[in-house]
C-alpha positions in Angstrom: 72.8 32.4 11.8 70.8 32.4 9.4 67.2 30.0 8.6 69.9 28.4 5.4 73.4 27.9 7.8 70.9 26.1 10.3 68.9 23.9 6.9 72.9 23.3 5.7 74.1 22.4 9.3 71.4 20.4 9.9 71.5 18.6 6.3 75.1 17.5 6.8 74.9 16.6 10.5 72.4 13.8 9.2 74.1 13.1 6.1 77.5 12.4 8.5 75.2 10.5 10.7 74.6 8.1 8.0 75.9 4.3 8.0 78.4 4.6 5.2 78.0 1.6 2.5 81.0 -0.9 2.6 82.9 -0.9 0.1 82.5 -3.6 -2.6 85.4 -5.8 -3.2 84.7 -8.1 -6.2 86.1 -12.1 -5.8 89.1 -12.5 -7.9 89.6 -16.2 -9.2 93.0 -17.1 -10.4 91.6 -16.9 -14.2 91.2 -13.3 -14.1 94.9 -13.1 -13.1 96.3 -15.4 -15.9 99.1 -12.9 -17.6 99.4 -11.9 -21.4 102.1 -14.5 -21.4 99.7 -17.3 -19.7 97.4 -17.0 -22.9 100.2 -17.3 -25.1 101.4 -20.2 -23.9 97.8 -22.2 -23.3 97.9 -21.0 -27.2 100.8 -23.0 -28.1 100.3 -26.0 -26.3 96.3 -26.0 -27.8 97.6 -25.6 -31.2 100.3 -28.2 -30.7 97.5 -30.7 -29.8 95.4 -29.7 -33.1 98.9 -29.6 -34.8 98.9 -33.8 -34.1 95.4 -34.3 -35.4 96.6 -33.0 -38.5 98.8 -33.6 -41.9 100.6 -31.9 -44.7 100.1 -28.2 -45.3 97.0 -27.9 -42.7 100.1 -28.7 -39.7 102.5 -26.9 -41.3 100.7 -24.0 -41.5 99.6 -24.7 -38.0 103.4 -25.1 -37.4 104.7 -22.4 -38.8 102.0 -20.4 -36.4 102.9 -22.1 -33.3 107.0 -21.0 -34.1 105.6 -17.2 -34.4 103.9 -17.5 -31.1 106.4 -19.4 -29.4 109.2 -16.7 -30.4 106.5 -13.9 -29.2 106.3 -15.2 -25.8 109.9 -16.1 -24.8 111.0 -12.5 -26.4 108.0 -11.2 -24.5 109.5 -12.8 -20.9 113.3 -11.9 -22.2 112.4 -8.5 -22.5 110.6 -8.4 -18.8 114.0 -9.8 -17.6 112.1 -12.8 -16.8 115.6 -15.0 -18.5 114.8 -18.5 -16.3 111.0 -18.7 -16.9 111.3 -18.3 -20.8 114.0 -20.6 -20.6 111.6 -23.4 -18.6 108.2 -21.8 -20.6 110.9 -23.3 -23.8 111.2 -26.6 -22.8 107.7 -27.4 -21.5 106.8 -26.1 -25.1 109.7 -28.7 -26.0 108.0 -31.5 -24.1 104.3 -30.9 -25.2 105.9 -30.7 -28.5 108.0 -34.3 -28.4 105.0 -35.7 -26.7 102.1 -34.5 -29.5 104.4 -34.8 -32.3 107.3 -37.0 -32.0 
């Protein structure tokens, strides 16, 4: 062998000797997790509560948004054959909605 195959052999016996570095697994919270859905729907139940706080063309405006979004996200579940959730996601909407607005 040559003076390089011993340098090369000797470079990656000490490079295999080495402590490899642990992996870094970042924390998770539940936030980070929170589907395209799950900000849809905290969407619609903010704007329902600013929807209450306001009157004539201001909450129907506000209104007519909250239908757009509200058809967006139980399409959106439909469509990921999630059938039962959009149908409860619908009447929590329903509730928040009865409760802000009467």
């Amino acid at each position: 062998m040559g003076i390089f195959e011993i340098l090369a052999e000797t470079k990656i016996k000490e490079w295999l000797r080495q402590p490899k570095p642990k992996s870094v697994r970042k924390k998770i919270d539940k936030e980070d997790k929170k589907t395209f859905e799950g900000y849809l729907l905290d969407e619609i139940i903010k704007l329902i509560s600013q929807a209450a706080n306001e009157t004539g063309e201001v909450q129907k405006a506000t209104l007519v948004k909250i239908n757009g979004l509200q058809i967006q996200l139980l399409v959106s579940l439909e469509q990921n054959g999630h059938f039962m959730m959009a149908k409860e996601t619908e009447k929590i909407i329903l509730k928040h909605r009865i409760k802000c607005l009467g």
